[in-house]
C-alpha beads as a LAMMPS data file, in Angstrom:
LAMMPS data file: protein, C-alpha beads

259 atoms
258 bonds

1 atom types
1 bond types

-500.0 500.0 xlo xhi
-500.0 500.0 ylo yhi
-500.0 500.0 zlo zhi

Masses

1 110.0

Atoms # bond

1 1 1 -29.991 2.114 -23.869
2 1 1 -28.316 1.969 -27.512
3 1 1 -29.884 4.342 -29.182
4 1 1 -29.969 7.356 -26.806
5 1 1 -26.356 9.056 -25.780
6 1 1 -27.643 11.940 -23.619
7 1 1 -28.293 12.743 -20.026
8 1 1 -30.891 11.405 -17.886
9 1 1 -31.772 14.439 -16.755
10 1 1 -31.024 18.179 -17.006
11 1 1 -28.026 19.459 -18.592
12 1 1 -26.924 22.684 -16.687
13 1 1 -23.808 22.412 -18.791
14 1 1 -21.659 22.925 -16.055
15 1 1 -17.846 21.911 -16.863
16 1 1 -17.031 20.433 -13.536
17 1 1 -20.254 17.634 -14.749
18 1 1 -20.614 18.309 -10.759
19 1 1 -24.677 19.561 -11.743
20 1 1 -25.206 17.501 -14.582
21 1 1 -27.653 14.596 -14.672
22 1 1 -26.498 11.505 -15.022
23 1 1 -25.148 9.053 -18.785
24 1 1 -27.482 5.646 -19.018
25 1 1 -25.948 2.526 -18.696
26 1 1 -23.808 2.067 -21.574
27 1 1 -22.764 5.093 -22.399
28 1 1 -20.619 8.115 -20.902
29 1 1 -21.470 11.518 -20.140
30 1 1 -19.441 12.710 -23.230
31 1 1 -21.303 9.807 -25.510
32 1 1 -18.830 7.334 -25.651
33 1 1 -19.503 3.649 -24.421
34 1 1 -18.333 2.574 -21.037
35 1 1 -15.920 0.415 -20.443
36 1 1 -18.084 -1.550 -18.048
37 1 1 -20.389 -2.468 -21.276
38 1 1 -18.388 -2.734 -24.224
39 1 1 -15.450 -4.895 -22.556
40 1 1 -16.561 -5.941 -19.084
41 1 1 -13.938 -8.959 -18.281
42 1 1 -10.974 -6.316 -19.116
43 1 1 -13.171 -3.789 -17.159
44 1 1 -12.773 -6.647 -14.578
45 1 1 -9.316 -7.582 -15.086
46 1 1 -10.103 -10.792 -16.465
47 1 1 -8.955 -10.677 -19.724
48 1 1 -5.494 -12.088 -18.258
49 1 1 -7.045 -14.976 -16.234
50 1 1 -7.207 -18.346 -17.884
51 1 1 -11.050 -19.185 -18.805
52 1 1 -10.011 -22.765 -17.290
53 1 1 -7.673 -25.296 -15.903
54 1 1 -7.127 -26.612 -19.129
55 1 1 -6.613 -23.402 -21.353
56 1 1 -4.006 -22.353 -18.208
57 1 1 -1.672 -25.184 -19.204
58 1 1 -1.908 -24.604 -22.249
59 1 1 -1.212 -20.957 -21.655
60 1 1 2.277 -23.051 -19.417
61 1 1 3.370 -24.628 -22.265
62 1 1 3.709 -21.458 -24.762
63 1 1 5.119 -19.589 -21.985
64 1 1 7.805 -22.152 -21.324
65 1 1 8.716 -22.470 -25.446
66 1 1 8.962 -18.513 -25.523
67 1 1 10.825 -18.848 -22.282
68 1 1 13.342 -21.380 -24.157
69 1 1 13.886 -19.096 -27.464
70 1 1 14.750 -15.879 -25.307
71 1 1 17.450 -18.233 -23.280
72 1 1 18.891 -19.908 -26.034
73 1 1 19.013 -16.283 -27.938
74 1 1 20.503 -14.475 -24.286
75 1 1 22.687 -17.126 -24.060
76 1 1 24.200 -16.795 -27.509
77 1 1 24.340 -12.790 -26.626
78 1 1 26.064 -13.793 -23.529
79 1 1 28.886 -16.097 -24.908
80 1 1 29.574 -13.575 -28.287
81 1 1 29.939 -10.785 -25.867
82 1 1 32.020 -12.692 -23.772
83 1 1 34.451 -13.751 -26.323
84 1 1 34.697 -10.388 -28.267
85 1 1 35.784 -8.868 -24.613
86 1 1 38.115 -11.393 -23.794
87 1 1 39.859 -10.874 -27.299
88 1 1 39.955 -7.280 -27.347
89 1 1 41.268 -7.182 -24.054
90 1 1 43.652 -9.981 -24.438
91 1 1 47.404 -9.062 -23.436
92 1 1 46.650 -5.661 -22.044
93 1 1 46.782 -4.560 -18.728
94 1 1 43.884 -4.012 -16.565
95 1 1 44.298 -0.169 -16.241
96 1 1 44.552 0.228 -19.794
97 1 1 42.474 2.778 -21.687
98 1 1 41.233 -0.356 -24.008
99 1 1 40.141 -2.390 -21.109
100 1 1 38.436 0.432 -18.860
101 1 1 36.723 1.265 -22.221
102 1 1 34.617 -2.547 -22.458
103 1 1 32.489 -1.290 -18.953
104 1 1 29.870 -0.267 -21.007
105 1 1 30.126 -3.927 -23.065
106 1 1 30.519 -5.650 -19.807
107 1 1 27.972 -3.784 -18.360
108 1 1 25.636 -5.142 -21.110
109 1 1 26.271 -8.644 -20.816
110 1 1 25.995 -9.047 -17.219
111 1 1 22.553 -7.493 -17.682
112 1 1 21.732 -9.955 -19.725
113 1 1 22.817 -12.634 -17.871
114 1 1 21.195 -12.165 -14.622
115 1 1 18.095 -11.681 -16.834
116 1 1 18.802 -15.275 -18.357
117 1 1 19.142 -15.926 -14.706
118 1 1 15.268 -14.156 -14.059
119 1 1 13.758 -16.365 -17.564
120 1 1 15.196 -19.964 -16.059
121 1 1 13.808 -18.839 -12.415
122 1 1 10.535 -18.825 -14.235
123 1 1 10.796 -21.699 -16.447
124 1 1 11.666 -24.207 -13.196
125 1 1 8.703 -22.415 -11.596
126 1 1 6.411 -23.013 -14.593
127 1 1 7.619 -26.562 -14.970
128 1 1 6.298 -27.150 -11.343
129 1 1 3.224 -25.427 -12.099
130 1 1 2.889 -27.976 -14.895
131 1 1 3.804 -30.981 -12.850
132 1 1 2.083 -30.256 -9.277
133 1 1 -0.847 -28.519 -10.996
134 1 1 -1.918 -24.937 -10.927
135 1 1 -1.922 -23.778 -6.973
136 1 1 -5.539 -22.508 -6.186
137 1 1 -5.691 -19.057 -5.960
138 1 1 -8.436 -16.798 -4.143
139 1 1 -11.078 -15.980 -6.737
140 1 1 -11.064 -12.662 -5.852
141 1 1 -7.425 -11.923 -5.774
142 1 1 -7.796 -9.987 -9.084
143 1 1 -10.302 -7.048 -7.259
144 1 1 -8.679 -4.157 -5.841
145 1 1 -12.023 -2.985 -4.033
146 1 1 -13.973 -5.989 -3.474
147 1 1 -17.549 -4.904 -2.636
148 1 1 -19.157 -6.785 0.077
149 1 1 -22.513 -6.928 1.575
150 1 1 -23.331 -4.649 4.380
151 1 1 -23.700 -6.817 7.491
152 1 1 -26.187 -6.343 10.325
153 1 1 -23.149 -5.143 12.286
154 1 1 -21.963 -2.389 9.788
155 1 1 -25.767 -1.556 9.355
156 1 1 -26.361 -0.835 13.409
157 1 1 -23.296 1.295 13.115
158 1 1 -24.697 3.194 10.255
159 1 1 -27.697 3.912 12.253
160 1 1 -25.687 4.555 15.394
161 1 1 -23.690 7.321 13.563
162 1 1 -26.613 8.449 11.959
163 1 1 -28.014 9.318 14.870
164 1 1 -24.822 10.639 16.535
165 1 1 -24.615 13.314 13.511
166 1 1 -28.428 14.534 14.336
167 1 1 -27.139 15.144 17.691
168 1 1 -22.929 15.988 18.170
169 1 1 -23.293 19.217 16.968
170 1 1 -26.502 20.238 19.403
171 1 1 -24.155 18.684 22.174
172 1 1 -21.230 20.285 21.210
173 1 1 -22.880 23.638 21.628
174 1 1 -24.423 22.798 24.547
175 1 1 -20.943 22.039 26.638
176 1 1 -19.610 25.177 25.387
177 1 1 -21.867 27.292 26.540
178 1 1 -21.742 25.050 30.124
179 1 1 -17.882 26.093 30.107
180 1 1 -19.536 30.039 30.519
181 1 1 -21.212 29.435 33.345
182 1 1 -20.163 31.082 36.897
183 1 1 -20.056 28.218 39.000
184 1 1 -17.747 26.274 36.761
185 1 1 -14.414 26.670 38.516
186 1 1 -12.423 23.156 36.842
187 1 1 -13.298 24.782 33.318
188 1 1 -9.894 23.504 31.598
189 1 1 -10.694 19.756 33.328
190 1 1 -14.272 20.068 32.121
191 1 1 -13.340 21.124 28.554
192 1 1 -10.806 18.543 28.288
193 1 1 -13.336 15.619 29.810
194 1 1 -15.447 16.711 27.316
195 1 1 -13.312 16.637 23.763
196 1 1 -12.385 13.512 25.239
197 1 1 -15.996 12.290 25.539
198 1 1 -17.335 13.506 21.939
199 1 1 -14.154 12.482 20.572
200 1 1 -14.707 8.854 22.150
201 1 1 -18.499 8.585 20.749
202 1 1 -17.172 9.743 17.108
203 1 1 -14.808 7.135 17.024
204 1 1 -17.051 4.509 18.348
205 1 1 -19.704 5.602 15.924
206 1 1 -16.627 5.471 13.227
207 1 1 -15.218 1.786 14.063
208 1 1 -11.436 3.048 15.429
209 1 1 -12.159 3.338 18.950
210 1 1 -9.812 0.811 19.761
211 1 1 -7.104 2.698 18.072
212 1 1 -8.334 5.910 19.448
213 1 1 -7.966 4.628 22.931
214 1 1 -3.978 3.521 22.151
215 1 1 -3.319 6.896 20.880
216 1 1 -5.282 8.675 23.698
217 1 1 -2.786 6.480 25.900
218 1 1 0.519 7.464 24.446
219 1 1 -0.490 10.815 24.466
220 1 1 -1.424 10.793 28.302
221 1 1 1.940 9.043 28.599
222 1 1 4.097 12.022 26.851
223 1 1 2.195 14.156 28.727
224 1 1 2.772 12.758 32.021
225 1 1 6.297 12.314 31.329
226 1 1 6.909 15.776 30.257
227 1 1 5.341 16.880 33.760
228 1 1 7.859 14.606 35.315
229 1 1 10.605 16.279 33.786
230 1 1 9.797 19.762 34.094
231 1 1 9.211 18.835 37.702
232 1 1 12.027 16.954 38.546
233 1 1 14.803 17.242 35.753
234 1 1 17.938 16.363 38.188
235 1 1 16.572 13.244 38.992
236 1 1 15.364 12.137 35.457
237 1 1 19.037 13.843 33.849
238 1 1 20.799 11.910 36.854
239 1 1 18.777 8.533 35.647
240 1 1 19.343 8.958 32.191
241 1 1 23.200 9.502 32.450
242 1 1 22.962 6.364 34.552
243 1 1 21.550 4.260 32.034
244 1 1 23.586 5.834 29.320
245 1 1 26.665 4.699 31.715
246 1 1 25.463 0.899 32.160
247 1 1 25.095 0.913 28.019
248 1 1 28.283 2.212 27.244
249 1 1 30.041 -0.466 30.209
250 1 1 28.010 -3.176 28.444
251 1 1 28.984 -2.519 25.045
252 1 1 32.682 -1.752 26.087
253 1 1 33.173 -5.163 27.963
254 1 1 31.434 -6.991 24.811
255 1 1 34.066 -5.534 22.715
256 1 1 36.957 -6.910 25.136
257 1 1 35.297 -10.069 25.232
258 1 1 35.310 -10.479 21.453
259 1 1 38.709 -9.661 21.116

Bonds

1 1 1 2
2 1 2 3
3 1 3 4
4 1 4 5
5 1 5 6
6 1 6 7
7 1 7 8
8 1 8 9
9 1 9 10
10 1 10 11
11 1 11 12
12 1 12 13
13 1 13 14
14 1 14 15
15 1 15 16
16 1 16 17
17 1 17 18
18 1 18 19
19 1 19 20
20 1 20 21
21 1 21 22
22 1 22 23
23 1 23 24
24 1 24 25
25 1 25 26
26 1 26 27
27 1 27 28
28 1 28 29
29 1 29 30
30 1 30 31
31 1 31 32
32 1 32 33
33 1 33 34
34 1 34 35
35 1 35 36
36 1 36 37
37 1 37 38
38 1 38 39
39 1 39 40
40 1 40 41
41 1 41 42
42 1 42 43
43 1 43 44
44 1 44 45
45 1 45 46
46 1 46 47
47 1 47 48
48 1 48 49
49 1 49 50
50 1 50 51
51 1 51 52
52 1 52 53
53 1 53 54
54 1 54 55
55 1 55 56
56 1 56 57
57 1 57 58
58 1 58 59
59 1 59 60
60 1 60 61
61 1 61 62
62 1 62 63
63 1 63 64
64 1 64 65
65 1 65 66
66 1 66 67
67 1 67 68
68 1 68 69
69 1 69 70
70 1 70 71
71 1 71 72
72 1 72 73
73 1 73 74
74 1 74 75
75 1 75 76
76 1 76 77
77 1 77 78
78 1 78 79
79 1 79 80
80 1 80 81
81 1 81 82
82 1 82 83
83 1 83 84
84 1 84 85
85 1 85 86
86 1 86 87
87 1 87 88
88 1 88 89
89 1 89 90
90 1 90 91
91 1 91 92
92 1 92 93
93 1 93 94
94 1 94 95
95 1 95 96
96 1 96 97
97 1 97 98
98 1 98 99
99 1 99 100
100 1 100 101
101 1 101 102
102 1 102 103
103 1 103 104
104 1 104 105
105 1 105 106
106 1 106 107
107 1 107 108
108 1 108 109
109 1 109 110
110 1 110 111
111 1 111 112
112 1 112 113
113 1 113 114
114 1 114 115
115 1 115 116
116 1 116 117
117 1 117 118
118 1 118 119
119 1 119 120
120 1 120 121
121 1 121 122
122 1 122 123
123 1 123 124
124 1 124 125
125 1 125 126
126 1 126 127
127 1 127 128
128 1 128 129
129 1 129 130
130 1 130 131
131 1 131 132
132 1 132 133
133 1 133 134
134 1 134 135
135 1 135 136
136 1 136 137
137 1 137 138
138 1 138 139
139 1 139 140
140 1 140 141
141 1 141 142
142 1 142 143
143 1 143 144
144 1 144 145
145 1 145 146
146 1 146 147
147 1 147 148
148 1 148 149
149 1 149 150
150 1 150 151
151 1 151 152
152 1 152 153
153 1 153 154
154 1 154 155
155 1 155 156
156 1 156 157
157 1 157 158
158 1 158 159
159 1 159 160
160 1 160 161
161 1 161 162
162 1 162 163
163 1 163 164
164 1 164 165
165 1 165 166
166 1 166 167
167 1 167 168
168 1 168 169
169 1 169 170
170 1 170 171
171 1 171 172
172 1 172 173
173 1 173 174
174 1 174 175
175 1 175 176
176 1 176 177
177 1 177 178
178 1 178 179
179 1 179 180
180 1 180 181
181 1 181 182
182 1 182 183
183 1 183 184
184 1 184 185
185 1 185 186
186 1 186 187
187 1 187 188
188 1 188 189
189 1 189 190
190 1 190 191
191 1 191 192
192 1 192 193
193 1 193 194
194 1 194 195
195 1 195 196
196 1 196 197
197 1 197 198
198 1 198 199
199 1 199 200
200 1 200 201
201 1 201 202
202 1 202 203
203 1 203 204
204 1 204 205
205 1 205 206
206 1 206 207
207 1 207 208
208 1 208 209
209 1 209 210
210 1 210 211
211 1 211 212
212 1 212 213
213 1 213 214
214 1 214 215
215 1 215 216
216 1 216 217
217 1 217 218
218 1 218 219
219 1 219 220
220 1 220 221
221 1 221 222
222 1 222 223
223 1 223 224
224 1 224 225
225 1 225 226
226 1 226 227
227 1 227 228
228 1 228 229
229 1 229 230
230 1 230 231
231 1 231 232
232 1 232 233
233 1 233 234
234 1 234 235
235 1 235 236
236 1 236 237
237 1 237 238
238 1 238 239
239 1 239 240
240 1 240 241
241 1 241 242
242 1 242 243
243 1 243 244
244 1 244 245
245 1 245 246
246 1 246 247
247 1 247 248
248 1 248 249
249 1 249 250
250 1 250 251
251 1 251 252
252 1 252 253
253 1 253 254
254 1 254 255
255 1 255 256
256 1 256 257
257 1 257 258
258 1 258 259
């Protein structure tokens, strides 16, 4: 594993690496050691995670005497550039060319203020941290893709859609060629029963049937709606300006009421 940087396997030396066999466990395909073996807690993003309770308040107290020399020095910044505007703009008018000119200055200080405002924020936080204790975080809060073992549920439904791909495509066929046949007279009711069927399975076999059910819904609903309309648009342009009436007299009287 140290000594040998190659391939395990053949090198076609395609570019894409798509061909290629595959680097051993500590080093890339291009030679180089992964990051996985030569740092694995930053490969983990531990390496800014406190070893221990102890270390972590450590860790509290440095943090809080940075977090005191970067207030005392902003609030040193904050009072010099405070002064220096206040005498520079001392007996002159607001719309003066010498006043307008200090928004860059003032500008700059409030900037620095509010992030005086941002360091004390986290001192008072830290100094709880320090008193109550560190809260108790999930161990695991640090993974963005936390791998977990396949359950006997996930595994049926592995099988399930393993079998389902054997046999869609077969049954897909199959329907189609049903839609040829003679005595077939609903054929646009038929194909439409049976996208909706295969479709169904898929998602079952995929784990979002639920959600393919609610959107299977709302689409029935648009649907149904826009036969309503094309059917009887008086009636549904009658109700609507109806409604639209009743709003407007709701809103109007709440406006009288308020005044």
């Amino acid at each position: 594993m140290r000594d040998f940087r190659g391939l395990w396997g053949h090198d076609t030396r395609d570019k894409l690496g798509g061909e290629r066999g595959p680097a051993g466990p500590r080093y890339e395909r291009d030679g180089t050691v992964r990051a996985s073996w030569g740092d694995p807690v930053g490969w983990a993003g531990l390496a800014k995670v406190a070893p221990n309770p102890q270390e972590e308040q450590v860790l509290i107290a440095r943090r809080i005497a940075d977090l005191d020399r970067e207030l005392e020095q902003l609030g040193a910044d904050v009072a010099n550039a405070r002064d220096s505007m206040a005498v520079r703009a001392a007996g002159l008018l607001p719309a003066s060319a010498t006043v307008r000119g200090l928004e860059v200055e003032e500008a700059q200080r409030t900037a620095a203020r509010l992030a005086a405002v941002r360091l004390a924020d986290e001192r008072e936080r830290l100094l709880g941290t320090r008193r109550d204790g560190v809260p108790i975080a999930d161990p695991h809060a640090h993974l963005s893709h936390r791998r977990m073992p396949i359950g006997a549920q996930e595994r049926s439904r592995s099988r399930f859609l393993a079998g389902w791909a054997v046999v869609s495509t077969p049954l897909v066929l199959w329907l189609i060629s049903v839609l040829f046949r003679r005595d077939i007279l609903p054929r646009w009711q038929l194909a439409m029963g049976a996208l909706v069927l295969v479709l169904s399975v898929e998602a079952f076999a995929r784990g979002y049937l639920v959600a393919f059910l609610g959107r299977l819904l709302m689409l029935l609903v648009v649907v149904s709606f826009a036969f309503v309309l094309i059917g009887n648009w008086q009636v549904v342009i009658a109700a609507t300006l109806a409604v639209l009436a009743l709003v407007v007299l709701v809103v109007n009287v709440r406006d009288v009421w308020r005044r």
